[in-house]
Structure formats: structure tokens, C-alpha cells
ROZA-228098 format. One record per residue (C-alpha): residue number from 1; residue in three letters; y, x, z. Coordinates in Angstrom, 2 decimals. Layout:
<recs>
num|residuo|Y|X|Z
NUM|ala|Y|X|Z
...
</recs>
This chain:
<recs>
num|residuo|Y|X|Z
1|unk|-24.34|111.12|-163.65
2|unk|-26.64|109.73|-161.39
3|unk|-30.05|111.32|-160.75
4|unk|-33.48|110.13|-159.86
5|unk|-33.10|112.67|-156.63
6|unk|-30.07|111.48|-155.84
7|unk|-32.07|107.68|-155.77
8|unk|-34.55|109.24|-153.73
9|unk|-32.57|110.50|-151.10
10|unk|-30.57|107.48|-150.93
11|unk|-33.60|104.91|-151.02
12|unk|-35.31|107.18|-148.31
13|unk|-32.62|105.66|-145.77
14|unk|-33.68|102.83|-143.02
15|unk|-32.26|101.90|-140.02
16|unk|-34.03|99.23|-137.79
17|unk|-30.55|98.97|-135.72
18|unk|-28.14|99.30|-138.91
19|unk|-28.19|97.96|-141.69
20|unk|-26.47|98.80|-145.18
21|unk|-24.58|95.95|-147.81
22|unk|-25.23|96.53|-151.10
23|unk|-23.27|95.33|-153.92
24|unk|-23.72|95.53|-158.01
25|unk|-20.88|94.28|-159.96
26|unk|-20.51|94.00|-163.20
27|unk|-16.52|95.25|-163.88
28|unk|-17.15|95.15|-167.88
29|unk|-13.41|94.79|-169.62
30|unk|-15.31|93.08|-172.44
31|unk|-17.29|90.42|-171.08
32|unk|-15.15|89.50|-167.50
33|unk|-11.73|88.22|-167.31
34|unk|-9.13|90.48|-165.89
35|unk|-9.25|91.25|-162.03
36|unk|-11.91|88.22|-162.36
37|unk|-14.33|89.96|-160.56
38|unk|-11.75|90.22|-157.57
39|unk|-11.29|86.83|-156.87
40|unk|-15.40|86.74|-157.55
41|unk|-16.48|89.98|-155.00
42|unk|-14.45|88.37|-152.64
43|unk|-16.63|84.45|-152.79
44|unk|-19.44|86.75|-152.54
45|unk|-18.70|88.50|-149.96
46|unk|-17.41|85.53|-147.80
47|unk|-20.88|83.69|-149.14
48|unk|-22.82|86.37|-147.88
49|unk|-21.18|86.68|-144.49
50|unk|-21.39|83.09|-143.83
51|unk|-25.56|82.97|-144.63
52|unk|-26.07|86.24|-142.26
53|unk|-26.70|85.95|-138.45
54|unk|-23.91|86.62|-136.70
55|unk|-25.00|90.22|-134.78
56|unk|-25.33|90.74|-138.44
57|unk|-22.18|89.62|-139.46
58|unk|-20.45|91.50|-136.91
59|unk|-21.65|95.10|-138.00
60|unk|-21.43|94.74|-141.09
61|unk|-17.61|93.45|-141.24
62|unk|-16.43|97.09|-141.48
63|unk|-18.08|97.39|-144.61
64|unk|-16.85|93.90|-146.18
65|unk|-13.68|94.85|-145.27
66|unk|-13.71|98.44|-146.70
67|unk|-16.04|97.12|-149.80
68|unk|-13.27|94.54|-150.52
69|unk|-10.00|96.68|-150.26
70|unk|-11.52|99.43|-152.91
71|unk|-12.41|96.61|-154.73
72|unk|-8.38|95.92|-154.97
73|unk|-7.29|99.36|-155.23
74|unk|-9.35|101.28|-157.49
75|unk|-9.95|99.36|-160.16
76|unk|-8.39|101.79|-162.58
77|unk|-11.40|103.61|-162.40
78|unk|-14.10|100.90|-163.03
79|unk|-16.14|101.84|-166.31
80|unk|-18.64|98.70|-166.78
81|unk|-21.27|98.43|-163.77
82|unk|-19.87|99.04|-160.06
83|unk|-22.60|100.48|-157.34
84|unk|-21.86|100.52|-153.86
85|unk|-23.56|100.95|-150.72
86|unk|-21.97|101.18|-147.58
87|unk|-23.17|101.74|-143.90
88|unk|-20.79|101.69|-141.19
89|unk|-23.07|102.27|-138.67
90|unk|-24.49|105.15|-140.63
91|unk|-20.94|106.79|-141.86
92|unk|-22.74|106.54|-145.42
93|unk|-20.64|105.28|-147.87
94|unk|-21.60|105.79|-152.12
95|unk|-20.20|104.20|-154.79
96|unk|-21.41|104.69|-158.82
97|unk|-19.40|104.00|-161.79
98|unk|-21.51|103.62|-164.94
99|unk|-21.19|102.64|-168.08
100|unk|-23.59|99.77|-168.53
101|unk|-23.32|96.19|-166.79
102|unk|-25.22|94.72|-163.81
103|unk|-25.87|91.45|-162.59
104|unk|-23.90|90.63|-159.59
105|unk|-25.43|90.65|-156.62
106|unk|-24.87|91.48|-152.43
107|unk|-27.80|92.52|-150.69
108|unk|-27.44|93.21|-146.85
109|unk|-30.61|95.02|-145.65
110|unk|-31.34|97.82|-142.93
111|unk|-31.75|100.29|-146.04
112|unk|-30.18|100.38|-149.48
113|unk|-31.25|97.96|-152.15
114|unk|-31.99|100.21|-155.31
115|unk|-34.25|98.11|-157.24
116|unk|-30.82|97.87|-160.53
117|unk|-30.54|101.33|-160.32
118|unk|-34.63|101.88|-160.83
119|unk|-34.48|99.72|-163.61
120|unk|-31.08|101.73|-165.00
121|unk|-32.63|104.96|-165.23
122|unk|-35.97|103.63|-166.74
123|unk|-33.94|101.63|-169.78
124|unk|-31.18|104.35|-170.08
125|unk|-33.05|107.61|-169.91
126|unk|-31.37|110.77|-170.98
127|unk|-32.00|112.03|-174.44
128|unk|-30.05|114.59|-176.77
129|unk|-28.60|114.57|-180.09
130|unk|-28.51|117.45|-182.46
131|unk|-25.79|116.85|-185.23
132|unk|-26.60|119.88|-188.35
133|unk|-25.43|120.67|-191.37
134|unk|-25.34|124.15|-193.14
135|unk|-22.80|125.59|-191.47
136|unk|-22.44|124.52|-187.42
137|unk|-24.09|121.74|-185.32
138|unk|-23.19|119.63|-182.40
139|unk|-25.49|119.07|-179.15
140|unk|-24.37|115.79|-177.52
141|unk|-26.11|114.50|-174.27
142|unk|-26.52|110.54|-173.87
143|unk|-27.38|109.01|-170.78
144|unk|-26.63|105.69|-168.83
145|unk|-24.96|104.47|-171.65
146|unk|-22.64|107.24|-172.16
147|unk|-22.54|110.23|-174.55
148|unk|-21.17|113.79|-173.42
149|unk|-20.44|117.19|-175.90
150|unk|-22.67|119.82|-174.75
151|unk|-21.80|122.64|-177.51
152|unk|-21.54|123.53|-180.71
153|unk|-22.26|126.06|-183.41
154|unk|-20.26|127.55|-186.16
155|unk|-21.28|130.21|-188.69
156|unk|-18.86|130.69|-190.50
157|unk|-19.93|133.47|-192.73
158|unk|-22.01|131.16|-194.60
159|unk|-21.31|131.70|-198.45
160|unk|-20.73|129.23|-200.87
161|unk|-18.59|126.84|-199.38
162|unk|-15.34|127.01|-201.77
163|unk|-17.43|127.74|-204.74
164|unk|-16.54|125.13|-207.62
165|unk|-19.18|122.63|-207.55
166|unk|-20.65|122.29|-204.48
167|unk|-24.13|123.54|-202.79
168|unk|-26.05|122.01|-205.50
169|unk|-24.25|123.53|-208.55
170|unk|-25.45|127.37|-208.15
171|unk|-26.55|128.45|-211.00
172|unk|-27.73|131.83|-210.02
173|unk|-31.04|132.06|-208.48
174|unk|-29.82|135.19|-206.53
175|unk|-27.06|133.89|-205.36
176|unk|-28.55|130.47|-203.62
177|unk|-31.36|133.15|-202.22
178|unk|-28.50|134.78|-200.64
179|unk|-27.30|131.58|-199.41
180|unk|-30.48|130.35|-198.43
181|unk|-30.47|133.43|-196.19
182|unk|-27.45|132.91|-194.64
183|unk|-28.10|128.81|-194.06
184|unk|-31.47|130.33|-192.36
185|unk|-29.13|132.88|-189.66
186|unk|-27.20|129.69|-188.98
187|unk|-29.95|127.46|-188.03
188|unk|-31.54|129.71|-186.07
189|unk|-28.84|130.23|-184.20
190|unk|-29.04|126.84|-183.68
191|unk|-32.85|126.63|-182.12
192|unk|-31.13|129.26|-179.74
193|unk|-28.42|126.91|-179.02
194|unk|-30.54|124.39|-178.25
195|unk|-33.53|126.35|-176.50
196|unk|-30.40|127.02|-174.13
197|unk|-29.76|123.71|-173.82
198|unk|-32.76|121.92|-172.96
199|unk|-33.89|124.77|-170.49
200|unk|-30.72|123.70|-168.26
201|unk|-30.91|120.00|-168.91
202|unk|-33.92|117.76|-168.37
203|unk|-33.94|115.74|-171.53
204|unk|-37.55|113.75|-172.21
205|unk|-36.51|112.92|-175.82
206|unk|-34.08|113.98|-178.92
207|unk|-33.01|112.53|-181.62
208|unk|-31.61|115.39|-184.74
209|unk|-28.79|114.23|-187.16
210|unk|-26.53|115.76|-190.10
211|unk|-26.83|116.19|-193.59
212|unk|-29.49|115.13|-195.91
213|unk|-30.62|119.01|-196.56
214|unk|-30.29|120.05|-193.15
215|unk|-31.78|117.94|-190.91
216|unk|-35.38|118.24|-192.58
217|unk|-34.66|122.16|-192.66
218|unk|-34.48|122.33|-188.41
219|unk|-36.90|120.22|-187.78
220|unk|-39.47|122.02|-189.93
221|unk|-38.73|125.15|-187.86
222|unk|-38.66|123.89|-184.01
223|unk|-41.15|124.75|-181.86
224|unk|-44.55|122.91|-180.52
225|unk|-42.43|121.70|-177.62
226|unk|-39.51|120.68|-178.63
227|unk|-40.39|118.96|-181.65
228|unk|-42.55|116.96|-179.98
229|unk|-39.66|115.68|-177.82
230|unk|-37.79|114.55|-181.36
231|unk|-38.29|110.43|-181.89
232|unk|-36.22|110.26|-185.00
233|unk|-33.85|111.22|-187.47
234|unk|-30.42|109.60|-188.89
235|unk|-27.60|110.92|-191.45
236|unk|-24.61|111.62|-190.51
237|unk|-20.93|113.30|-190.83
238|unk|-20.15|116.59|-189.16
239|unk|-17.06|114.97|-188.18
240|unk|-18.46|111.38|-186.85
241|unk|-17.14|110.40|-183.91
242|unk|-19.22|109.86|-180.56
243|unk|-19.00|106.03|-181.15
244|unk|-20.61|106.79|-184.92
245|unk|-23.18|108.78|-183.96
246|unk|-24.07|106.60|-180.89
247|unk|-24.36|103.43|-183.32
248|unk|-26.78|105.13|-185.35
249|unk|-28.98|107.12|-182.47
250|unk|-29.22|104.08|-180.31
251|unk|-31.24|101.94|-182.07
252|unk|-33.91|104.75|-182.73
253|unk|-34.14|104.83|-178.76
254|unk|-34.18|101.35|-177.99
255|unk|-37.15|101.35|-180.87
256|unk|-38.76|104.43|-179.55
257|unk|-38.66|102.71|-175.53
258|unk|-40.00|99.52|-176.84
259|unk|-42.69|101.13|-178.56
260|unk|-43.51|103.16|-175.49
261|unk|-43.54|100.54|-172.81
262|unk|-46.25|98.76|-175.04
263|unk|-48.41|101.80|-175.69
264|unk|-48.37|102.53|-171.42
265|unk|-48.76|98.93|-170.53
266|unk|-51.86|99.00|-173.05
267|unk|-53.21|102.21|-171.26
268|unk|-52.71|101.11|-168.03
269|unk|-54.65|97.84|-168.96
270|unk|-57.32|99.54|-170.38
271|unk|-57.67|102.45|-167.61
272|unk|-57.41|99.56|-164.53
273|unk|-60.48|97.80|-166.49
274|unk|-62.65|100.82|-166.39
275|unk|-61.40|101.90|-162.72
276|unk|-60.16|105.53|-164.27
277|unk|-57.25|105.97|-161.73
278|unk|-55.23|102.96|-162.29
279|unk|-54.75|99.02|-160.63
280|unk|-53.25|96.36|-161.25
281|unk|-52.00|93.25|-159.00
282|unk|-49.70|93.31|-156.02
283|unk|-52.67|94.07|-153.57
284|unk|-54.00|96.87|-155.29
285|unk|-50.34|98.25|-155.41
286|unk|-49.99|97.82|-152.12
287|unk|-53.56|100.00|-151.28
288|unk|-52.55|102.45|-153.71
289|unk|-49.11|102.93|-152.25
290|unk|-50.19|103.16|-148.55
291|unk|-52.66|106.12|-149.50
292|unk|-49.60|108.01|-151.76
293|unk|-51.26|107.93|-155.08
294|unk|-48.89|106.21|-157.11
295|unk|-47.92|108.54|-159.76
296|unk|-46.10|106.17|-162.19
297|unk|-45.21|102.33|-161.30
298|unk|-45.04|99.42|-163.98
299|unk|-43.34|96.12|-163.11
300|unk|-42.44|93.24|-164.73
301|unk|-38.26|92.99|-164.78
302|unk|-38.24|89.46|-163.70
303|unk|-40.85|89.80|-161.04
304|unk|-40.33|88.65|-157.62
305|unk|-42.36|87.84|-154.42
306|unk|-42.03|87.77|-150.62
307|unk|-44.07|89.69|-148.12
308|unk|-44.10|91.26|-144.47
309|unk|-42.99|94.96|-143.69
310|unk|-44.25|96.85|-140.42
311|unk|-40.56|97.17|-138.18
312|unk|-42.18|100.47|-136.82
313|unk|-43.99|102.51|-139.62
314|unk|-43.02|100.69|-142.65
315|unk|-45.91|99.37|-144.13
316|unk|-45.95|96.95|-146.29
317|unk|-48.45|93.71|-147.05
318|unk|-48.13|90.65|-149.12
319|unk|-50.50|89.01|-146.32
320|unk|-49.70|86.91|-143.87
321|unk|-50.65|88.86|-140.40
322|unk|-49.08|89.14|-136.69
323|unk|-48.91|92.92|-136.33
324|unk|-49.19|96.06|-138.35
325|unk|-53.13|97.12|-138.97
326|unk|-51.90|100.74|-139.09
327|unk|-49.47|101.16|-135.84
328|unk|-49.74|97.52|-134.34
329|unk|-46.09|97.35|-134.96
330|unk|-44.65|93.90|-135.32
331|unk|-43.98|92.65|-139.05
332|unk|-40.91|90.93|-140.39
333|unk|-40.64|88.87|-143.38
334|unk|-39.33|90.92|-146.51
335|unk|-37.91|88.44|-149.26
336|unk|-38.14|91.15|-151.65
337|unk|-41.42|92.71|-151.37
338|unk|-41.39|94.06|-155.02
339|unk|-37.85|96.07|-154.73
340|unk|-39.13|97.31|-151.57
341|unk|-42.38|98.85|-153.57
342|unk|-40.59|100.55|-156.07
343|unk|-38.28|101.99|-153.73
344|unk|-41.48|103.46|-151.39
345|unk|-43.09|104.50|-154.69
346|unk|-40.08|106.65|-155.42
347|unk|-39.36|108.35|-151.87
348|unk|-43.48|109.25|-153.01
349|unk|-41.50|110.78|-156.20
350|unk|-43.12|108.19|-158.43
351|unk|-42.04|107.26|-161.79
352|unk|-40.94|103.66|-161.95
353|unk|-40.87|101.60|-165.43
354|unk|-39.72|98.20|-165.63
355|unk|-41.04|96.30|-168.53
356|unk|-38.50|94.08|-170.25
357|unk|-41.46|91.28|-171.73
358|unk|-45.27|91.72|-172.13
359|unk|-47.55|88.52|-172.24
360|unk|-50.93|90.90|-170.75
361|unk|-49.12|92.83|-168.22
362|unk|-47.77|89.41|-167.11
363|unk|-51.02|87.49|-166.90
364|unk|-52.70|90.42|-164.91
365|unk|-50.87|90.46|-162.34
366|unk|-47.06|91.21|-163.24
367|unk|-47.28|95.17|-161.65
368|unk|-49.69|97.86|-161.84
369|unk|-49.89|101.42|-161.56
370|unk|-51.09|104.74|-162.60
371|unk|-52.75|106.94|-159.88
372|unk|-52.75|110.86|-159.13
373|unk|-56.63|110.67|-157.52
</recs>
């Protein structure tokens, strides 16, 4: 699974002499025609070579080569979304299989393009599921669209389980205190379970799952800090399969994320009016991001505009201007000014969120950001 630090390290690369192609594909079995997307990586590929400069074109025909022949020969191995950057000048080579779809797209730049993969981790971010019942539990891990088994818990010295009638048909008050007792060892065993887990794993949110008598049980006993991580609740089998359980988590995430992004872009809104560390428009972006203060970054999905970067120190400008105020440096047009924000704000290790539709966000400016000072 891909990581933000991972994105980091890889965005953090630039080369004024080389430069890097990189491709998204989207390789999904459902939606594209079989080995389609070979005959269409290859029109791309020839499209893009033909539009480049031909210095350009000449270093970077190594990598359309290579780029096209893994294309042919791995394809077993394709999930739904194909990432790859390649450098030949640089030896770098990285390719991603995930399991959600991207828009295709060749970009050939003098660092990697990472902008699909920002927006990837922002929509897709990792959460857990804790499936309970009286007697064991499940912890599954979901992220980028795919859903792992972490663990699981059995107690098996739970009472009651072959006696005629069920759970609900004790009739002795002793006896479903002694049960009680036991159903409390279990679940506490649980919380241990799952203490474990999210102390190893970075997981921002968690949705809990099982039986009708169970799931209200467990949730009533986690602690400050981990229940505040839990966004919702379903029902469900002990025995569901990943698919199942998946169907019913995901569209308590996609509820919780939408409900999120509105609350932040509110708060930035509000914060940017009363100057209390936060901006808003490409400019103020910009100012924020030369100083390092960006601690979280909120764009508009659909947002695009062209700008100048500084060929020796990197700085950026969506002004028109002959040489870099900073180092004098020369500036070169950027055609995606926007992508190359995010990607500075992250080698800052700033969050990035990329907001899917809001009408305010979009009339003030498309992109704003929270600041650390």
C-alpha cells in the first residue's frame, strides 16, 4: 500500500537536465475492453512523443520504450488503476497497482507528476473495521479501495452457545450473570486486540460491526481515543464475506468524508475571513507556501491554472515576471501550477484535501489553506 512518505519522497524529485514520464491508466476489467488499454497506452504514448521537443523526445525514448513493453507483459498483474513513473536519466523507475481507477493521462515533466495520487489518498483514506459478536471478532483494514484481515479473536469458553433456545431464552438469572461475565472477558480481549492494532497501524477512522447485542456492548466500553475515531455502526454476520462487509462500511465513509470536507471548507472560510491562520486564493497560497506554513491544503478537484516556476530555486508565482525575486533565477512557464502546489505543500509534509464540489470554496478562490503560524 502506498504511503503519504512514500509520495513525499517521490514528489521531492527534480531534475532541470532530466526529466521523468508519468503515466495513470486506468486497467479496470469492468469498465475497459480487454487489452484495450494496450492499443490505447500505446496512441498515447506516440501522441505524447510527437507534441514534445525533440532533445525531449530523445531522453525520454528509453522510458516509452520500457513503459510500453511492461505495459504488454505484465498485465496479469493489473488490479484497476496503473501508476508509473519512470526516469531513465535518473535510474528511477516505480510503478503502483491499486485498486481504484484513474483517468488516463501522460505527463512528461523534469519531476514526477503526483497530483492523482494526492487526490487518491485524500478520497481513499485508511480506516478499520471491527466485526463482534459474543464470542470472537474480526479487525479488517480498508484502504485505497481494498480491504485486508488484520486478526481475529475467539473465546471460546463462552457458555451458552448449544443451550436450547438461544442467548435470549435463559431463564436463570444466575446463569445469564455468568454469561454476561464471560461475554465481558471476551470483549475485552477484544479492546486489547484492537489497542494492538491501532498502535501499529495509523488508522484516522473506524467503523465497528456484528451483532445487534454486541456492537452497542464495545462501543460503550472503548476508550476516549479510540471511540472518538468510530464514524458509524452497521449489522452484520460473523461469517460475511469481505465484499459484504465492504458494501455495508463504505457508504458510512463516503457519508462521513462528505460530511467532513464541508465542515473544513466551512472553517477554513470562516478562519481566512477573520485572518486566524488561514488564506484563501492562489496568491495567498503561493505566500503561504514560500514561507512553509502550509499545514493542511484544500483544492478544488477540477481546478486548474498556469503559472511560472524559478529553473534555479523552485519558486513558484502565478505572475507574469522575467526572473525569480528570490534568486534572480530565470522562470519557465508551468502549465500546471496547481499540481505543482500540492506537490511543494507535501515535500513541506502538508496535508492535502481535494474537494469533490463546494459552491463557496469555488467562488473564493477555488484553493485555500490552513496555516501552522
Amino acid at each position: 500500500m502506498i504511503s503519504r512518505e512514500e509520495l513525499r519522497d517521490i514528489a521531492k524529485m527534480k531534475d532541470d537536465g532530466a526529466y521523468f514520464i508519468s503515466l495513470y491508466l486506468n486497467v479496470n476489467p469492468k469498465t475497459t475492453v480487454k487489452d484495450n488499454y494496450v492499443i490505447h497506452v500505446k496512441n498515447m504514448l506516440r501522441r505524447t512523443a510527437e507534441k514534445l521537443d525533440k532533445t525531449v523526445t530523445k531522453k525520454v525514448k528509453p522510458d516509452i520504450d520500457k513503459i510500453e513493453t511492461y505495459i504488454l507483459t505484465n498485465k496479469r498483474v493489473f488490479k484497476k488503476g496503473l501508476v508509473i513513473f519512470s526516469s531513465h536519466e535518473r535510474k528511477f523507475w516505480k510503478e503502483f497497482h491499486l485498486a481504484v481507477p484513474f483517468r488516463n493521462e501522460i505527463i512528461v515533466d523534469t519531476s514526477p507528476y503526483v497530483k492523482p495520487l494526492l487526490d487518491v489518498l485524500d478520497n481513499y483514506q485508511r480506516y478499520a473495521i471491527l466485526l463482534v459478536d459474543r464470542e470472537s471478532a474480526r479487525l479488517l483494514l480498508v484502504h485505497l479501495g481494498e480491504i485486508e484481515e488484520y486478526s481475529e479473536v475467539h473465546s471460546e469458553d463462552v457458555p451458552g452457545r448449544h443451550k436450547k433456545g438461544g442467548w435470549f431464552s435463559l431463564a436463570e438469572r444466575s446463569y445469564e450473570r455468568h454469561i454476561n461475565y464471560h461475554v465481558s472477558l471476551h470483549l475485552k480481549d477484544v479492546l486489547k486486540e484492537l489497542e494492538a492494532f491501532l498502535s501499529g497501524e495509523y488508522v484516522g477512522r473506524m467503523i465497528i460491526g456484528g451483532s445487534e447485542e454486541a456492537v452497542p456492548k464495545v462501543k460503550a466500553m472503548l476508550p476516549q481515543g479510540i471511540a472518538e475515531k468510530v464514524i458509524g455502526t452497521f449489522q452484520a454476520e460473523m461469517l460475511a464475506s469481505s465484499k459484504e462487509i465492504m458494501k455495508k462500511a463504505e457508504p458510512l465513509f463516503q457519508e462521513y468524508e462528505k460530511k467532513k470536507e464541508t465542515d473544513d471548507i466551512e472553517e477554513l472560510l470562516t478562519k481566512a475571513m477573520k485572518n486566524e491562520n488561514a488564506v484563501l486564493g492562489v496568491e495567498n497560497v503561493l505566500n503561504a507556501l514560500q514561507e512553509g506554513r502550509i499545514m493542511k491544503l484544500i483544492v478544488m478537484k477540477d481546478f486548474k491554472q498556469s503559472g511560472l516556476s524559478c529553473r534555479q530555486c523552485g519558486y513558484l508565482s502565478a505572475q507574469k515576471m522575467a526572473s525569480c525575486p528570490f534568486c534572480s533565477g530565470d522562470m519557465q512557464k508551468e502549465k500546471y501550477l496547481i499540481d505543482l502546489i500540492a506537490q511543494k505543500a507535501v515535500e513541506q509534509g502538508a496535508f492535502i484535501e481535494v474537494a469533490s464540489e463546494n459552491r463557496k470554496l469555488r467562488e473564493t478562490g477555488n484553493i485555500g489553506a490552513f496555516l501552522r503560524f
